[in-house]
N, C-alpha and C positions, 0 to 999 in steps of 0.2 A: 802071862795071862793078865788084862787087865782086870778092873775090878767094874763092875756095870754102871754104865751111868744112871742116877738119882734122879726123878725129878720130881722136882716141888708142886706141891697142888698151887702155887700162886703165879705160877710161870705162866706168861704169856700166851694165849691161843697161838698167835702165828710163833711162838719157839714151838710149840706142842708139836705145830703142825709140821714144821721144817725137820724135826726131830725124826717124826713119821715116816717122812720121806726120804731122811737118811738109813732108815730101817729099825728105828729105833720101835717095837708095839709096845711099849710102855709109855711112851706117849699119846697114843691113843688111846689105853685103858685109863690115860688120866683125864683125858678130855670124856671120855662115858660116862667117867662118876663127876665131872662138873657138869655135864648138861643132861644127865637121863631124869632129872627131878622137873628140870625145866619144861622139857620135852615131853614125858606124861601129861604133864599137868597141862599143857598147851592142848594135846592131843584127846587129855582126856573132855576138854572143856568144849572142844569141837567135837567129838562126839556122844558123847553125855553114857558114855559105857569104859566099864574097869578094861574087859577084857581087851576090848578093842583099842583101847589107848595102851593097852599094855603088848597088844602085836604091833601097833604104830610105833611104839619104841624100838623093839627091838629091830623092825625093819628100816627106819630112820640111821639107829647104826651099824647097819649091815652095808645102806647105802652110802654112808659115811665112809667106812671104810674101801667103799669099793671105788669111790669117785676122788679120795681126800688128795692123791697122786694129782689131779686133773684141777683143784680146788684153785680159784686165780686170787691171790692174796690182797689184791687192789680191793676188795671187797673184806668188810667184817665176816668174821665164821661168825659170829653169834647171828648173824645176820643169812647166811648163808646154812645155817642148822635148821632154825625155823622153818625158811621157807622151806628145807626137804621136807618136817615134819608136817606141816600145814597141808604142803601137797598128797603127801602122804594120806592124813585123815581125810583129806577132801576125795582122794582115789577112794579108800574105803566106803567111804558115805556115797557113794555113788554106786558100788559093788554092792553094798546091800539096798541099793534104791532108795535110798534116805539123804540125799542130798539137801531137802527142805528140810522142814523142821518136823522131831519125831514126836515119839509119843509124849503123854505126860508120865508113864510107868518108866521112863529110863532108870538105871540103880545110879543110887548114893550113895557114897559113903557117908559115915556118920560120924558125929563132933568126935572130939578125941579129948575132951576134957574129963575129968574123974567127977563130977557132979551130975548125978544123973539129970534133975530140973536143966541145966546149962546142954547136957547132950540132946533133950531131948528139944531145947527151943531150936541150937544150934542145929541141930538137923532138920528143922521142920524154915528154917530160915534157909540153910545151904539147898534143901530143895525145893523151894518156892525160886531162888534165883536158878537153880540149875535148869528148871524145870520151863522157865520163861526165857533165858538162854536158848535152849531146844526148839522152843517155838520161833525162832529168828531166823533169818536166811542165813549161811553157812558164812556169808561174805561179812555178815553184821558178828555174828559169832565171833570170826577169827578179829575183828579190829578188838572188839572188847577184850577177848580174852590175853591180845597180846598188850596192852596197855593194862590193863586192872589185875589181871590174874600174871602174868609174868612183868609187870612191872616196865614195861618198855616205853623208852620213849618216842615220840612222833617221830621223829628223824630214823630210829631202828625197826618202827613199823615201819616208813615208808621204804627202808631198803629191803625188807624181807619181803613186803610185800607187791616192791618196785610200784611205790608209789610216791608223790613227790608229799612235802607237809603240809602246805595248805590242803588236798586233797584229803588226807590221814584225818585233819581234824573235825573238815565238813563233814566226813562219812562218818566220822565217831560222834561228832554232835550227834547226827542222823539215829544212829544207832544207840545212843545212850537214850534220846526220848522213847523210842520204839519201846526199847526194854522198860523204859520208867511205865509205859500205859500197862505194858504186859501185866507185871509189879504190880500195878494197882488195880488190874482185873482181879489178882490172883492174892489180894490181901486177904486173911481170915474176918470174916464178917464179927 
């Protein structure tokens, strides 16, 4: 009897993924817990709801698993994650007729620091941006949130969202002003 193979959380996406395809599902449960943080947070940020970024998860890697066999490795998975996830929230936001921008009641979570004065500016700040976020087009949403809120760079937007860099950064200009007038509608007097 062998003894199972191990794998390290710092092990490369494509060994993960070749791993997979050997039959190994331990390498996919290792790839779920490196991207389901990412992926929420992407999903939740396009749709401005717990719940709903929390079915976009789970349906993100259902489709992960069902496509990873067919996955062409010429291409980043971080790259190739997002864009299911993105597609994913943008199909939701459409199923609920919210593709534009929704209300300003969408829920927030709240600061997570143990100071209540800090929870309660942090919260009244996280939903002043969530909230102006929401009001942007779905297209403007997702550049910001994959560059500010998941950290990405021009070059892993433009492949997730097959666009080339000069395009990624005119639309993020585009979109970073939009959001700044929002922002200063929606300052506290």
């Amino acid at each position: 009897m062998t003894a199972p193979r191990v794998i390290v959380v710092e092990d490369p996406d494509e060994a993960l993924v070749e791993r997979y395809r050997a039959g190994d599902s331990a390498a996919l449960a290792t790839l779920v817990v490196r991207y389901r943080g990412p992926v929420y947070n992407a999903a939740y940020r396009v749709l401005g709801n717990v719940d709903d970024a929390g079915d976009v998860t789970q349906i993100v890697f259902l489709r992960i698993a069902e496509r990873l066999h067919g996955y062409d490795s010429r291409y980043k998975f971080f790259s190739w994650i997002y864009r299911i996830a993105l597609n994913e929230a943008i199909s939701m936001l459409r199923q609920h007729g919210r593709e534009e921008p929704l209300a300003e009641d969408a829920d927030f979570p709240a600061g997570q620091r143990a100071d209540p004065s800090w929870q309660a500016e942090e919260s009244q700040r996280s939903a002043r941006i969530q909230g102006a976020l929401m009001k942007l087009r779905a297209k403007d949403r997702m550049l910001l949130v994959l560059r500010h809120f998941s950290d990405c760079s021009y070059r892993e937007i433009g492949e997730a969202l097959e666009l080339d860099e000069k395009t990624v950064k005119s639309r993020l200009f585009e979109a970073r002003q939009r959001l700044k007038g929002l922002l200063r509608e929606m300052a506290p007097a």
